[in-house]
N, C-alpha and C positions, 0 to 999 in steps of 0.2 A: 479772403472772400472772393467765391467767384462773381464776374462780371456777367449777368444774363445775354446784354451785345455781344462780348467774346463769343461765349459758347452760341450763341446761335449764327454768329458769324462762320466758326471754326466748321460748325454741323453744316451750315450751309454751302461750304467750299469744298469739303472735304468729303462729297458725296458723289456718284456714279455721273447723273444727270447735271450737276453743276455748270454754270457759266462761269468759265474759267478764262482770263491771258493771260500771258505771258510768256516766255521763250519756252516754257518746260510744262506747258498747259497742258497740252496732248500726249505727253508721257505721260503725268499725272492723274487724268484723266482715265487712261490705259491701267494704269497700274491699280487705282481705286477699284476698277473693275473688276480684278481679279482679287485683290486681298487689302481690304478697306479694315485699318485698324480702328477708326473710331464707328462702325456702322454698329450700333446697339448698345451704344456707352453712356451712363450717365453725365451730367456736366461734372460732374469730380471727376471723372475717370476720362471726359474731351481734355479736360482743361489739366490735369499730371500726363497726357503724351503731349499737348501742344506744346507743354515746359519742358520735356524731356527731349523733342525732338527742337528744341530752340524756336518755334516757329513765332515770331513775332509782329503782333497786327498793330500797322503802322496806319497813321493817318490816308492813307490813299492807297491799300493796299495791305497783303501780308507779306513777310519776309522769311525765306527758308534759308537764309544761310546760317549755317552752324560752324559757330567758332570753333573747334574742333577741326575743322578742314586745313587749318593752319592757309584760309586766303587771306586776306585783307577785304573789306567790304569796301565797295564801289561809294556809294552812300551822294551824297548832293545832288540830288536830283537824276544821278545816274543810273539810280536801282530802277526804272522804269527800264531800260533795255537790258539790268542784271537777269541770267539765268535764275536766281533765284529770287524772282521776284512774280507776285501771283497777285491780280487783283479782280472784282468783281463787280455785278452792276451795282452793289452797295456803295460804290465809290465814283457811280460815275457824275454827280456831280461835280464830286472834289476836283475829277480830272476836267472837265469843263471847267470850272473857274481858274484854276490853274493853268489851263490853256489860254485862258481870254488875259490872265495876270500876265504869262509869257510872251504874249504879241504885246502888251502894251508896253512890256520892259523891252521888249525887240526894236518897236516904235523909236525910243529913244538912244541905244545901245550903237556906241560908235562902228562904221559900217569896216567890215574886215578884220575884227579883233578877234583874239580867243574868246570875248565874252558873249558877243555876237555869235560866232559859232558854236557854243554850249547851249543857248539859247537856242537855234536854232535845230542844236538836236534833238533836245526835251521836246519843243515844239513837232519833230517828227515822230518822238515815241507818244507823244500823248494822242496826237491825232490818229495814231495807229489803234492803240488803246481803247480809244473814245467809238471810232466805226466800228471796232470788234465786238465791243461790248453791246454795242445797238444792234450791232446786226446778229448777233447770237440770241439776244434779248427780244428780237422780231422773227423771229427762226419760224417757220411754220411744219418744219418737220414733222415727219409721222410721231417718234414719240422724245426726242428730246434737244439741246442744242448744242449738238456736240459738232455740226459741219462750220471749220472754220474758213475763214477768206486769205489768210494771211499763214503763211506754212513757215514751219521752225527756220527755214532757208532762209525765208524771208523774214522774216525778225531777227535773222544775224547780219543781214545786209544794211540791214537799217541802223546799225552800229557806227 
């Protein structure tokens, strides 16, 4: 049975005008423009390419990597700076409280450790995440939100 959240999740992301980050926003973005395979599709027909191209909607985000690639996925909290990782303002709550959970585990978190450091990094992709998302979501642009702050350069530096 399809999920009606999924598919209007998937319709919603996977459209021209979309509020998109992520490292591979603006490629994606780019490329829907030109040849958008879900543009006219019923939810049976969003919901056999979302499964066929792996894309899986994860709690704070969706996920494009396909097993197939023969990578290993990043996953613990790292798919937030993965290239294949896309998320939207549908999630930006998640990433707010998730941000406030990570400063309060940073609060306590022995000073100089690996754990401290991982923390500290989630905390710089979220805060990344979190301004994008608002400020693409405040956009006043002529007609859509496609002018980002933060260029693919800069979400690999942020690694």
């Amino acid at each position: 049975m399809i999920m009606w959240p999924d598919f209007q999740l998937t319709n919603t992301v996977f459209n021209e005008g979309a509020v998109l980050v992520g490292k591979q926003a603006l490629q994606i973005k780019e490329k829907l423009k030109v040849n958008n395979p879900f543009k006219g599709k019923t939810i049976e027909q969003v919901d056999k390419l979302r499964k066929a191209h792996k894309i899986q909607i994860l709690s704070h985000g969706l996920c494009l990597h396909h097993p197939m690639r023969n990578e290993p996925c990043e996953g613990d909290g790292v798919c937030l700076g993965c290239r294949n990782f896309l998320t939207t303002p549908d999630f930006l709550e998640v990433h707010k409280g998730r941000l406030k959970k990570i400063r309060s585990e940073l609060a306590s978190a022995p000073a100089g450790g690996p754990y401290e450091n991982k923390l500290k990094t989630i905390e710089k992709y979220l805060v990344g995440i979190i301004d994008e998302l608002e400020t693409q979501v405040n956009y006043s642009g002529i007609d859509n939100h496609s002018d980002y702050n933060i260029t693919p350069i800069e979400w690999e530096g942020m690694a």
